[in-house]
C-alpha positions in Angstrom: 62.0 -47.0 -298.1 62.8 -44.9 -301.1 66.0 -43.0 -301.2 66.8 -40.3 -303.1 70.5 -41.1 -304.5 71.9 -44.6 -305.2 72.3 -48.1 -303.4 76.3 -47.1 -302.6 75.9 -43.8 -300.9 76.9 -43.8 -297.3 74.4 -41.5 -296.1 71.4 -44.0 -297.2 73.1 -47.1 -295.6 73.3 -45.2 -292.3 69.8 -44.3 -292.3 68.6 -47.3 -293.3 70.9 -48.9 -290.3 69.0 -46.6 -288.2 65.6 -47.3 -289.0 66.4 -51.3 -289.2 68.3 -51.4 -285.9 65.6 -49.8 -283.9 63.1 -52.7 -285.3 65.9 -55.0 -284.5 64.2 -57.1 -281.2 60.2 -57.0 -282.0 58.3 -57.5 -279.4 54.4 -58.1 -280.7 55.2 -57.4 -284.5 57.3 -58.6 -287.6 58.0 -55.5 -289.4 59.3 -56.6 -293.4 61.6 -53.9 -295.2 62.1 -53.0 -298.5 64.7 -50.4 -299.9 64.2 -48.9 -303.5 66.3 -46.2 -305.1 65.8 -43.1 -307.2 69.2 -42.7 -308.6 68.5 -39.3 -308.9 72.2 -38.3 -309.2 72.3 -40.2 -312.5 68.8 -40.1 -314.2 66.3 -38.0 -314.3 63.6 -36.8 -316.8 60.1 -37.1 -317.8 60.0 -40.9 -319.2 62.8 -42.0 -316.4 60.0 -41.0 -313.7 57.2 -42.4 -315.7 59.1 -46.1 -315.7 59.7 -45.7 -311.7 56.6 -45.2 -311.2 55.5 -47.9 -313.3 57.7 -50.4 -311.8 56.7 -49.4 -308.0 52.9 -49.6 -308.8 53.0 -53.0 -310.5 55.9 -54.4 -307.6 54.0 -53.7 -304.3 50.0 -53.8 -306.2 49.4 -57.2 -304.5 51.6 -55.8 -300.9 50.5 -52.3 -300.4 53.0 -51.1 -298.0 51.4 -49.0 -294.8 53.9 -47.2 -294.5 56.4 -45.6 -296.8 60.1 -43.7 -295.9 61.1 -41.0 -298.2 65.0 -40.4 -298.0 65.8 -37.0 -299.0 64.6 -33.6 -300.8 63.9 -35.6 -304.8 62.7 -38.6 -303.2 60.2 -36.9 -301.2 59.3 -34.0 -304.0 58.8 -37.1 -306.3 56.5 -39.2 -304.0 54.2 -36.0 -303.3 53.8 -35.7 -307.2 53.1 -39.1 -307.8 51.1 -40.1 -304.7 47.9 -40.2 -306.5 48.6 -42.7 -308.9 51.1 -44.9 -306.4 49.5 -45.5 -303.1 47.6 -42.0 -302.0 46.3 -43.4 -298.3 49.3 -44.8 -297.0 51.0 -42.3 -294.5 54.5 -41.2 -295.5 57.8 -40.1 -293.7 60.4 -38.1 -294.7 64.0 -38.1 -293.4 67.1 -36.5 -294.6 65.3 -33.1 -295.7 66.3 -29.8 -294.8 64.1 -27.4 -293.2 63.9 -24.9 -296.2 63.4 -28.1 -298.5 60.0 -28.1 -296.8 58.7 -24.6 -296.9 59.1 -24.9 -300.9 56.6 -27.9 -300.2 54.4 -26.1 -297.7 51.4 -27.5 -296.9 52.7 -30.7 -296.7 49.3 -33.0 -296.8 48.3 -34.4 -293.4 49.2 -38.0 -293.9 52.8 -36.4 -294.4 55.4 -36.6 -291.1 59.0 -36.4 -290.1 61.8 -34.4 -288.4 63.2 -31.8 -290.5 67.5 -31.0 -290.7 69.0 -28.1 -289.7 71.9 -28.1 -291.8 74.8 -26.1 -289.5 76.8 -24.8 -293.1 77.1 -21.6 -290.4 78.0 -23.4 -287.3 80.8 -25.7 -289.0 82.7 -22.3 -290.7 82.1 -20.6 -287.4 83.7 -23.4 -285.6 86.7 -23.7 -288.4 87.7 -20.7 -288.0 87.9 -20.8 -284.0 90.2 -23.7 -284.8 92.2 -22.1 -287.2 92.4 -18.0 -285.6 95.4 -17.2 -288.1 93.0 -18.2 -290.9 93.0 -15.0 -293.8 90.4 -16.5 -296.0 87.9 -18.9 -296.4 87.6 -20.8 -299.4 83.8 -22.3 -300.4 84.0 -25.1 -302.7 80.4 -26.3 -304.7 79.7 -28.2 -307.8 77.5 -27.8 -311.0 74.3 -29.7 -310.6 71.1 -28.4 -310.3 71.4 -29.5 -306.2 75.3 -28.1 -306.3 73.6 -25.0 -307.2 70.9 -24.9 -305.0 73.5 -25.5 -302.2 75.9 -22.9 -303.4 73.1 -20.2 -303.2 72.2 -21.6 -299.5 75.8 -21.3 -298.5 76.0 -17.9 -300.0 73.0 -16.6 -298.2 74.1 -18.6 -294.8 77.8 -16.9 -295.0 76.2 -13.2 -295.5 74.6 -13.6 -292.1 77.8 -14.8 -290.2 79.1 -11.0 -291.0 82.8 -12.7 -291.5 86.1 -10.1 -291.2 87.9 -11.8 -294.0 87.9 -12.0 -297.5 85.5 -15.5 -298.9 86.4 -16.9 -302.3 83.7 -19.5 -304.4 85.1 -21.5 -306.2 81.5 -23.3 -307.9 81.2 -25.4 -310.7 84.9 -25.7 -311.7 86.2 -28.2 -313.8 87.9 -31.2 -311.8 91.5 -30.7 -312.9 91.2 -26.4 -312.4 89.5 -27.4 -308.7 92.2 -29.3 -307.7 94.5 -26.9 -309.0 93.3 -24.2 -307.3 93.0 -26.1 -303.9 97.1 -27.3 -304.4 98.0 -23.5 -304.3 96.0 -22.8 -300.5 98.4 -22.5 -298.2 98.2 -22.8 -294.4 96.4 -19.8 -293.8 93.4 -20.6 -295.4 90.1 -22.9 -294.4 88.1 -24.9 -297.0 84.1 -25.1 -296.3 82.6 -27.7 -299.2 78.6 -29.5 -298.7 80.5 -31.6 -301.5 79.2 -32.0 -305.2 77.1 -34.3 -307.1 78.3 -33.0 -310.8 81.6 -31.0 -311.5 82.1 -28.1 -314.3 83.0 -31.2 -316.9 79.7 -32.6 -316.4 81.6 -35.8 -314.6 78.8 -37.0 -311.9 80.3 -38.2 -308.3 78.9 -39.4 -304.9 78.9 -36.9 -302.8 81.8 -38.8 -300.2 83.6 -39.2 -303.6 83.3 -35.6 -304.3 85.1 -34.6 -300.4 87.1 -37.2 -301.0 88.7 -35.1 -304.4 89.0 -32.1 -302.3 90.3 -33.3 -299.5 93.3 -35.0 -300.9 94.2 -31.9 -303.6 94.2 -29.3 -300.3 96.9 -28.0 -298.7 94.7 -26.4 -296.5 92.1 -28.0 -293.7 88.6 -28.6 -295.5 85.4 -28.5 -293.2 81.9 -29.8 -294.3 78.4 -30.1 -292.7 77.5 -34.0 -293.5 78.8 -36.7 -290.8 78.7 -39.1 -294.2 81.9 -37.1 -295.2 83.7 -37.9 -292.3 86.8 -39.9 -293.3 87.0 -39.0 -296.6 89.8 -36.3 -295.5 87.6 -33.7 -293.9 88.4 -32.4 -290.9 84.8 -31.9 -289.1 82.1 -30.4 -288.9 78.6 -29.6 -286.9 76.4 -32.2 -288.4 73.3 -34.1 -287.8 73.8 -38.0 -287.5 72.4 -40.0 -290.6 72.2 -42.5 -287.7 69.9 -41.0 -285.7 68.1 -39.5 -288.4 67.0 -43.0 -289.0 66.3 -43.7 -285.8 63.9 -41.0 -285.5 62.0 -41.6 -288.8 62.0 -44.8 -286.9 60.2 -43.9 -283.9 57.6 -42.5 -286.4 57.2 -45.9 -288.4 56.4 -47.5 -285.3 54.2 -45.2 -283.8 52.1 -45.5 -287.2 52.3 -49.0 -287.6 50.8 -48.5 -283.7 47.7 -46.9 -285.4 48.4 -43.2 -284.1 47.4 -40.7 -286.5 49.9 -39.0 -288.1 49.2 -35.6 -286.3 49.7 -37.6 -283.0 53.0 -38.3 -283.0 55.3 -36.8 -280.5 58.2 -35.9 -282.6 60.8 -33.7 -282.2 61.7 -30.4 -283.9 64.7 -31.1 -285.5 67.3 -33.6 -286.0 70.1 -32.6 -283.4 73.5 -31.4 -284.8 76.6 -32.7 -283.0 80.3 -31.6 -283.8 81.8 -34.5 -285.0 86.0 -34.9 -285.8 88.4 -37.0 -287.5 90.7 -37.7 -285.1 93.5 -38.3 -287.9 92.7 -35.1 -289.3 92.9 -32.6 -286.5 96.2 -34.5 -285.1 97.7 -33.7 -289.0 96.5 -30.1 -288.5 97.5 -29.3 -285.4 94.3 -29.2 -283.1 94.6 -29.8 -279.6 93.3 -32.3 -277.8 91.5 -30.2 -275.3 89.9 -27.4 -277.4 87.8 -30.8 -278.5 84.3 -30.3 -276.7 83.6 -33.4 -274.0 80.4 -33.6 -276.4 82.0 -33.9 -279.5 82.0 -37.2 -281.1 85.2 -37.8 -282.1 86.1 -40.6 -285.4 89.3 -42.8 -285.9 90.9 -42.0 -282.5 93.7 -44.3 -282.0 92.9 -46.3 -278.5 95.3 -46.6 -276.0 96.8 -49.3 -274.6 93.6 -49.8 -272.1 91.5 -49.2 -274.1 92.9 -51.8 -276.7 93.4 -54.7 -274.0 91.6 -53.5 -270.8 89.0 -56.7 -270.7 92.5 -59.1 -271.1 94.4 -56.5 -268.6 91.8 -56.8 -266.2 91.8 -60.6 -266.5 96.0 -60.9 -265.9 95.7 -58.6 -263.2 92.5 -60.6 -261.6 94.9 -64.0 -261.9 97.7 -62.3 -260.5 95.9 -60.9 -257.9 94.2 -64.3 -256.9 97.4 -66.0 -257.2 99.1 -63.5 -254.5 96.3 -63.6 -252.7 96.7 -67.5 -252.6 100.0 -67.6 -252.1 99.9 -64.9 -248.9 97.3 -66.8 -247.7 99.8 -69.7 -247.6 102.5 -67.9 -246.3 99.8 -66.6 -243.1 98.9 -69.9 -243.0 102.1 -71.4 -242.7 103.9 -68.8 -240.5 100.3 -68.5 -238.7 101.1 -72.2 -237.6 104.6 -71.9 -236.6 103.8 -69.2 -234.6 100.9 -71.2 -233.0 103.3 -74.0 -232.8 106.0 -71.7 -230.9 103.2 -70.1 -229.2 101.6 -72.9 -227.2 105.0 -73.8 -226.4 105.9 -70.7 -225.1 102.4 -70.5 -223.2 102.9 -73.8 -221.9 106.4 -72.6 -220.3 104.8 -69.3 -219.1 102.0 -71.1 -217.2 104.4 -73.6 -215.6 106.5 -70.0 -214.4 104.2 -68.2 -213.3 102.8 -71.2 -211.3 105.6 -71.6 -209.4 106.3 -67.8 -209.4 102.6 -67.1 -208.0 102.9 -70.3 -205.2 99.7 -71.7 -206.1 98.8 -74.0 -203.6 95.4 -76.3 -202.9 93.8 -76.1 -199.4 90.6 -78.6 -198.5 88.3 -77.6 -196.2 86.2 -80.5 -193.5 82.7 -78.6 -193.6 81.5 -80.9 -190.8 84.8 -80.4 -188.2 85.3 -76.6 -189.4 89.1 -77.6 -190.1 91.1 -76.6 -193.4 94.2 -78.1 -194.3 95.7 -74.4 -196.0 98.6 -73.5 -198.2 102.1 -73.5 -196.8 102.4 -69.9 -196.8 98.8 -69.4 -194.5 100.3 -71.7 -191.9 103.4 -69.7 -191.1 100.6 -66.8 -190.3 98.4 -68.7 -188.0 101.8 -70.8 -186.3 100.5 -74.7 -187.3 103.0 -77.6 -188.6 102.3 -79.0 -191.7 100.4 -82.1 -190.6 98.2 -80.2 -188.2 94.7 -79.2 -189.8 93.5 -75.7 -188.8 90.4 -74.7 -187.5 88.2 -71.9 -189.8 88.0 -69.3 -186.4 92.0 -69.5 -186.8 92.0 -68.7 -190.5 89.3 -65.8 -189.9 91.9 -64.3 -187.7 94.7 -63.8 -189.9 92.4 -62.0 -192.5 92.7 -58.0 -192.3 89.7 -56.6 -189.9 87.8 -55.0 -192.9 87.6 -58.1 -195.2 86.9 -60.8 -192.3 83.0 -60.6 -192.2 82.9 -60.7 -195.9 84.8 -63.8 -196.4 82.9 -65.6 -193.5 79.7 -64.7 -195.4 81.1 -65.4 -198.9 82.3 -68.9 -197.6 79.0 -69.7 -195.4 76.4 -68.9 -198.2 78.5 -71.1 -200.6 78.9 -74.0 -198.1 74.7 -73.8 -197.5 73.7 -73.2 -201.3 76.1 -75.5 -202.7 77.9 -72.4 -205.0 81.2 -72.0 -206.3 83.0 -69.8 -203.3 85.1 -66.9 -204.6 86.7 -64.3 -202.8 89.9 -61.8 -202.8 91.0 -60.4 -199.2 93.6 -59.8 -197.7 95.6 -61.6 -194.6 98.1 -60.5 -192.1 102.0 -61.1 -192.1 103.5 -61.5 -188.7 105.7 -59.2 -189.2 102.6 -56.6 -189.8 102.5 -57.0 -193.6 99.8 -57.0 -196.0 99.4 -59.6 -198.6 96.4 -60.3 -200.8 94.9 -63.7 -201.4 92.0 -65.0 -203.8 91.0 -68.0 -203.2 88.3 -70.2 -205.1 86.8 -73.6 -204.6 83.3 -75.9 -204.4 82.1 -78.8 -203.2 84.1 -82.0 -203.9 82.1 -84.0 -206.4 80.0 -86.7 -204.5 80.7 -84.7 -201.2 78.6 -82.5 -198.7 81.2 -82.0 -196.3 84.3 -81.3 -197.6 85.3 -78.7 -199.8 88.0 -78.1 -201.9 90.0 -75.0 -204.1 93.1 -73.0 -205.1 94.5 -69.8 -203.0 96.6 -67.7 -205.4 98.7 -64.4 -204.1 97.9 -61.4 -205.7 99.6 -58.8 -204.1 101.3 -57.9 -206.5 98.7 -57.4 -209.3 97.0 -55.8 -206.2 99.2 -52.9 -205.5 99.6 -52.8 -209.5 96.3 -51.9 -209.7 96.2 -49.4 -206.9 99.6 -47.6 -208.3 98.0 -47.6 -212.3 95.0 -45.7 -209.9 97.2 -43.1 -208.5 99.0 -42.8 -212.0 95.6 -42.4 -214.0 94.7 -39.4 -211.4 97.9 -38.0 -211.7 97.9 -38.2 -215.4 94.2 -37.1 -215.4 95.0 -34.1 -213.5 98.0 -33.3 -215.2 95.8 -33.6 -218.4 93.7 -30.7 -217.1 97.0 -29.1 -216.0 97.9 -29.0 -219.6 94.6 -27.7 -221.4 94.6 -25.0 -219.0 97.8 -24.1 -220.0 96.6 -24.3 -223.7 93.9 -21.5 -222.5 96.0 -19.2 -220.8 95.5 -16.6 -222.8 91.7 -17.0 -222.4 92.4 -16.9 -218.9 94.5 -14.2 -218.7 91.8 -12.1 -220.5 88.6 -13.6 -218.6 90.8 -12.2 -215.3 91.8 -8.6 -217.2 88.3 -7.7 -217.6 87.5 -7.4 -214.2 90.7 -6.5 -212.9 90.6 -3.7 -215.2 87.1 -2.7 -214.2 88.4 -2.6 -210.8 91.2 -0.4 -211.6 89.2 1.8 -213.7 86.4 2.5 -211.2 88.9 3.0 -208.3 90.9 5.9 -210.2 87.3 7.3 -210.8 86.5 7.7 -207.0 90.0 8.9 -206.9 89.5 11.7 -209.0 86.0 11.9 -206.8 87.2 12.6 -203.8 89.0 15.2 -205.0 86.2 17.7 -205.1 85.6 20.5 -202.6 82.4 18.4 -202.4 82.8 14.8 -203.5 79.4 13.1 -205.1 79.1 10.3 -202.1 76.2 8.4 -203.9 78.4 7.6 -206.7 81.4 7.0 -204.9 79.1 4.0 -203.3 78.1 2.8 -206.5 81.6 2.6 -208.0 82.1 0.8 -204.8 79.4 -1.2 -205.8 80.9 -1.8 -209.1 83.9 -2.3 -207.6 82.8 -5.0 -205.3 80.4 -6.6 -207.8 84.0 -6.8 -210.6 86.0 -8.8 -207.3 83.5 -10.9 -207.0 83.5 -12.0 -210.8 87.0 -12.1 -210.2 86.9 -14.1 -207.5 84.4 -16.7 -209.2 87.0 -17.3 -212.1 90.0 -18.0 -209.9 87.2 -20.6 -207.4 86.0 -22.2 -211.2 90.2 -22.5 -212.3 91.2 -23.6 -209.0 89.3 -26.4 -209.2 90.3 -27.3 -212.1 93.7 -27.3 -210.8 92.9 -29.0 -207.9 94.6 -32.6 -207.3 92.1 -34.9 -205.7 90.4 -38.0 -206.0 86.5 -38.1 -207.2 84.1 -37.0 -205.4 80.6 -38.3 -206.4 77.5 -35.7 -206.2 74.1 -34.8 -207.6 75.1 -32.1 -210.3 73.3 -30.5 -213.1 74.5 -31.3 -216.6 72.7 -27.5 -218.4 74.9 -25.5 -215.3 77.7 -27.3 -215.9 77.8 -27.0 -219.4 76.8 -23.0 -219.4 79.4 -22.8 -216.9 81.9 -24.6 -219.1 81.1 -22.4 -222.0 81.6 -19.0 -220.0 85.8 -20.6 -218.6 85.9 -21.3 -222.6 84.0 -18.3 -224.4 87.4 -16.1 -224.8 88.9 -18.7 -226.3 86.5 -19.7 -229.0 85.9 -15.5 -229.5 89.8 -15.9 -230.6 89.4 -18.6 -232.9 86.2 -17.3 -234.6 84.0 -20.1 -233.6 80.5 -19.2 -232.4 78.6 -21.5 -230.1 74.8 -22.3 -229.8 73.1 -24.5 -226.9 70.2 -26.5 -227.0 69.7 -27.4 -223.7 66.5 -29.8 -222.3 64.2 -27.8 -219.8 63.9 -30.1 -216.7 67.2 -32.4 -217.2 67.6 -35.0 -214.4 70.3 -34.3 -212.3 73.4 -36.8 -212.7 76.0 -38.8 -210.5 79.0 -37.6 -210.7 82.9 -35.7 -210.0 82.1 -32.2 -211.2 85.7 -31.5 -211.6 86.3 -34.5 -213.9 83.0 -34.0 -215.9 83.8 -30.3 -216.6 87.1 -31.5 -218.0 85.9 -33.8 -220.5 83.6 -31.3 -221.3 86.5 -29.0 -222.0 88.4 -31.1 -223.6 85.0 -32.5 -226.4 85.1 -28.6 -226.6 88.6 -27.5 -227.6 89.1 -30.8 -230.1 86.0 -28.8 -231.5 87.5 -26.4 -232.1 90.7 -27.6 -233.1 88.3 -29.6 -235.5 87.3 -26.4 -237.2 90.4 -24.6 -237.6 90.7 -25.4 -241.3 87.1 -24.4 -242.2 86.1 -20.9 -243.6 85.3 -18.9 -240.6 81.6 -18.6 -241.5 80.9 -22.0 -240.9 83.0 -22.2 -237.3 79.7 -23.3 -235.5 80.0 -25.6 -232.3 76.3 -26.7 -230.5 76.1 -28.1 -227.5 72.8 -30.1 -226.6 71.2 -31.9 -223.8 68.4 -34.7 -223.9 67.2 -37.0 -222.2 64.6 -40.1 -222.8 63.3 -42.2 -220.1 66.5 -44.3 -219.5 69.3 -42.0 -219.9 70.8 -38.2 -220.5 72.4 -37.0 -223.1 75.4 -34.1 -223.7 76.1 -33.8 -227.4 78.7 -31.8 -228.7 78.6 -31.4 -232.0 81.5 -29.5 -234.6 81.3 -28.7 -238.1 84.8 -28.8 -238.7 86.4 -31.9 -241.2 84.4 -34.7 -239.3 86.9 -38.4 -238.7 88.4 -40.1 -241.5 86.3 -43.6 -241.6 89.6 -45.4 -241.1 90.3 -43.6 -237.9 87.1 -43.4 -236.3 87.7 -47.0 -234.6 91.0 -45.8 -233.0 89.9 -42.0 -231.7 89.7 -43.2 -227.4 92.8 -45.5 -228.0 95.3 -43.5 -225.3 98.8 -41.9 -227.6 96.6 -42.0 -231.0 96.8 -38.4 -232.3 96.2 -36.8 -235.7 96.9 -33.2 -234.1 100.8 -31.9 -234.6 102.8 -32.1 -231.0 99.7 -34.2 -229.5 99.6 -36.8 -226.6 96.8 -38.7 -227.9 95.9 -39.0 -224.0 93.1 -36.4 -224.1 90.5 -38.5 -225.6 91.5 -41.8 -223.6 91.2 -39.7 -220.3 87.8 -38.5 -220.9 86.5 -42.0 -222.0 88.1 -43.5 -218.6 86.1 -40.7 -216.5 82.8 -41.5 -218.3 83.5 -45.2 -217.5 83.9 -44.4 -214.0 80.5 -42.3 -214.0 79.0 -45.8 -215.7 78.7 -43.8 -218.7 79.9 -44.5 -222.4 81.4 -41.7 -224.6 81.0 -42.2 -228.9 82.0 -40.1 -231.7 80.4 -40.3 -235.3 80.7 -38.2 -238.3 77.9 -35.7 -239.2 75.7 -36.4 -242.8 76.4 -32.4 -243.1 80.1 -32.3 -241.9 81.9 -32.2 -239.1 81.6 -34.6 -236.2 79.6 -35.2 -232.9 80.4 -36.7 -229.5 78.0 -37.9 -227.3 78.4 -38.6 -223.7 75.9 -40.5 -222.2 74.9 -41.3 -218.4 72.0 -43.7 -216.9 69.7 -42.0 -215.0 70.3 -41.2 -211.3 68.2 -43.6 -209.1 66.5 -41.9 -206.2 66.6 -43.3 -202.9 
């Protein structure tokens, strides 16, 4: 690697970092470095270039390198003049040189590769002055040197083609003390633009970060520059390639000819990219804002925050605090999870003692062989025998109600002749004329094939618990359907206007008809057609809503799921026209007719319907869609009904049948309970899941109907 300037300039050590880095794991290759220096900045000349050469030639004569780096404009100009005598086969790459730098070389010789730099001198004042609008002149700063001039011409020529509407002063070639001088009188309304200098008007020589660094620190004004080696030397920013990256490209090119590839082969890009790169210290002291920083921009010296500064031993507190809550909660549940098993058992233990007693329990043992049972207490006041007096099975039979009696002797004969566990709930007969309900249970004693024994429990009262939590769940069933119709009335109202209105309107017409000298009888009839034809549509909504209405228990019959849901959608269609939703069906040709209470099934139809809707109330109106489909496979039928309104919150979607759970304002939370207690009682199951494209679906499902 020969570089153009010295050992200390910052722009060399990054792209040597570059190119050594990306060599940094080998993985079939040891790849040995060496760096050599032009010092270009400090001498030059006939003889000086004579001794380099010299001393490279006689160095690496017995370790021909294969491949060679040239850093910058001189030290590439200097190895394409001297490549004859130094090493003329060995393929060279150049990094670090400008695009124009180039076309003064042009044609480079074949064995000759690298990525040229855009240098962004334009981009960097365009970008200072976006930063600073109040700016009223730009000040250019350049040096002496032959380079300084070079650049000062390039920035010249760069600036005329921005077309800038304000005044641009040069100040090239100054001596030290006038520069800085002339920089201490800027004031804030002024930006500085420098590439920085190698060689001042005294004929001093400087490093080029050296250089920015003079500038920056005698300016009362923000000074900009193209090179990222400037940045923290005082300068603000600029638009600049990385010297980084630079090296990391001439690096990809090293390897691919150490590969073999031939120079033309390599895939390289076209130019070194240019990034806008900040000192974070700088634009803080002149006022920047944080957010007119680009998300791209890589940004120097920014001060970390506290998160950033301790986030690995943040995170590590927080873990150890967390685990030590967590252990100590689990301690507490632990602890208060065994008193309240403790307290619980207890509790349990007094509960089961209770409601033994409460429920007279009793034992009864039954002689298989003599048909005689020795019952509970409570059976012998029934069939009028003392205590000691065993009682024969006929007498038992008798006191059980009419309707249970051959179902018990059957349940109690089949267990006595296949040796099973008899259980069975009837009911008996008070004297008085009462009802009670019994369960009894029992087996053969162990050892035994003639006696049996068991438990009788009463269970009236679960009994008529049961039967009263029936005749509450239809009430509250039907007054569920009470309600939603209530919700529709004004769907109602205008599904019963439109006829009632085509009745009225034809009737005034043969009115004004049979008026006429000569009335038109053959349109009187069909207005009377129309007439009747309206009534009748009339009359079929008030049949369809009085059944709804209609208090009654389940009625069980073969009914088709595509009627009833087209039928469904006609008592509904007013309503969704209000609320913008429109409504598609994909309904199964030749669907299996179902089991089932056509009242009850058209209500949780209406009700999957209007949560639909309800579902879609927040959503733009163009995407208000609701679909309806029926399936069916060779087990079971389908109804899907399927929204694309907000869907079910993941946390939720467990908790959507539980009866009073609501997330609608002023709802019962009984809707979606009700319909998943009617699809039980059709042997059905009703799900909900959340759509991939939004919205939710609820499918009600049925076994098929068994024929025969």
């Amino acid at each position: 690697m020969l570089f153009s300037g010295d050992r200390q300039s910052a722009a060399n050590a990054e792209i040597e970092r570059g190119l050594r880095e990306s060599f940094g794991d080998p993985i079939d290759r040891e790849v040995d470095f060496f760096t050599e220096f032009l010092d270009e900045s400090a001498f030059a000349g006939e003889a000086y270039e004579q001794t380099v050469t010299t001393y490279l030639r006689d160095k690496y004569v017995q370790r021909k390198p294969e491949v060679i780096v040239a850093g910058g404009w001189p030290a590439l100009d200097y190895l394409l003049r001297q490549r004859a005598v130094l090493f003329p086969d060995v393929p060279l790459v150049h990094v670090a040189v400008s695009r124009g730098a180039i076309a003064t070389a042009q044609p480079l010789p074949a064995h000759v590769v690298g990525v040229p730099v855009d240098d962004d001198f334009g981009g960097t004042i365009r970008q200072a002055l976006q930063w600073h609008p109040a700016a009223r002149r730009l000040v250019v700063v350049t040096g002496a040197g032959t380079g300084d001039r070079r650049q000062a011409a390039d920035t010249r020529a760069t600036i005329a083609r921005l077309d800038l509407h304000l005044p641009v002063e040069y100040l090239s070639g100054l001596p030290g003390d006038d520069l800085a001088r002339r920089l201490r009188q800027l004031g804030a309304d002024t930006v500085v633009f420098t590439p920085g200098y190698e060689q001042d008007g005294d004929g001093r020589t400087f490093r080029i970060r050296e250089s920015a660094t003079l500038i920056a620190e005698a300016s009362r004004a923000p000074v900009y520059a193209p090179y990222s080696a400037l940045i923290g030397t005082g300068i603000v920013g600029g638009l600049m390639p990385s010297w980084l990256e630079m090296g990391r490209q001439a690096a990809r090119a090293v390897d691919g000819l150490l590969d073999g590839m031939l120079p033309e082969a390599l895939d390289l890009p076209a130019s070194v990219p240019v990034h806008l790169q900040v000192d974070w210290r700088q634009a803080r002291k002149w006022g920047l804002p944080a957010d007119t920083l680009p998300a791209d921009a890589i940004v120097h010296f920014r001060a970390p925050t506290f998160w950033e500064r301790y986030r690995d031993q943040a995170l590590f507190l927080s873990g150890v605090g967390v685990l030590l809550a967590m252990l100590i909660t689990a301690l507490l549940l632990e602890w208060r999870l065994r008193r309240r098993t403790v307290t619980a058992l207890a509790e349990s233990e007094r509960r089961m003692n209770l409601a033994a007693r409460a429920a007279r329990l009793s034992m009864w043992i039954w002689d298989v062989g003599r048909e005689r049972i020795w019952p509970l207490a409570d059976l012998r006041q029934y069939v009028g025998q003392s205590k000691e007096t065993p009682v024969r099975f006929d007498r038992v039979l008798d006191t059980v109600h009419p309707a249970d009696r051959e179902g018990v002797d059957q349940a109690v004969r089949r267990a006595v002749a296949q040796d099973v566990e008899v259980d069975v709930e009837y009911r008996v007969l008070e004297p008085g004329g009462g009802v009670r309900w019994i369960a009894a249970r029992g087996r053969a004693e162990a050892g035994s094939d003639h006696r049996m024994t068991g438990v009788a429990l009463d269970i009236t009262a679960r009994k008529e618990a049961e039967l009263q939590a029936e005749k509450d769940r239809a009430a509250l069933t039907h007054m569920t359907r009470v309600s939603m119709m209530g919700q529709m009335s004004a769907s109602i109202a205008h599904q019963l206007n439109q006829p009632l209105a085509a009745i009225l309107g034809n009737a005034e017409a043969a009115r004004k008809i049979l008026r006429h000298a000569q009335p038109d009888l053959a349109e009187v009839r069909a207005i009377c057609e129309d007439i009747i034809s309206e009534d009748r549509r009339a009359a079929e909504i008030i049949r369809r809503l009085g059944a709804l209405f209609k208090h009654g228990e389940m009625h069980f019959a073969p009914l088709g799921l595509n009627e009833l849901v087209t039928e469904t959608l006609e008592l509904v269609r007013t309503e969704l026209t209000r609320r913008h939703v429109s409504t598609a069906t994909e309904l199964a040709p030749w669907l299996p007719l179902v089991e089932g209470g056509r009242v009850q099934l058209q209500q949780v139809l209406l009700n999957l319907i209007l949560n639909a809707a309800d579902a879609m109330n927040e959503v733009d109106v163009c995407r208000r869609r609701l679909t309806i489909r029926t399936e069916c496979d060779d087990t079971h039928v389908r109804v899907h009904v399927i929204d694309r309104g907000t869907g079910i919150d993941a946390r939720d979607i467990r908790h959507v049948f539980d009866p009073f759970w609501s997330t609608k304002t002023g709802g019962t939370g009984m809707g979606l309970a009700i319909c998943k207690s009617i699809i039980t009682a059709h042997r059905g199951t009703l799900s909900a899941g959340n759509n991939i494209e939004g919205g939710a679906t609820f499918v009600v499902t049925w076994p098929l109907r068994q024929s025969g």
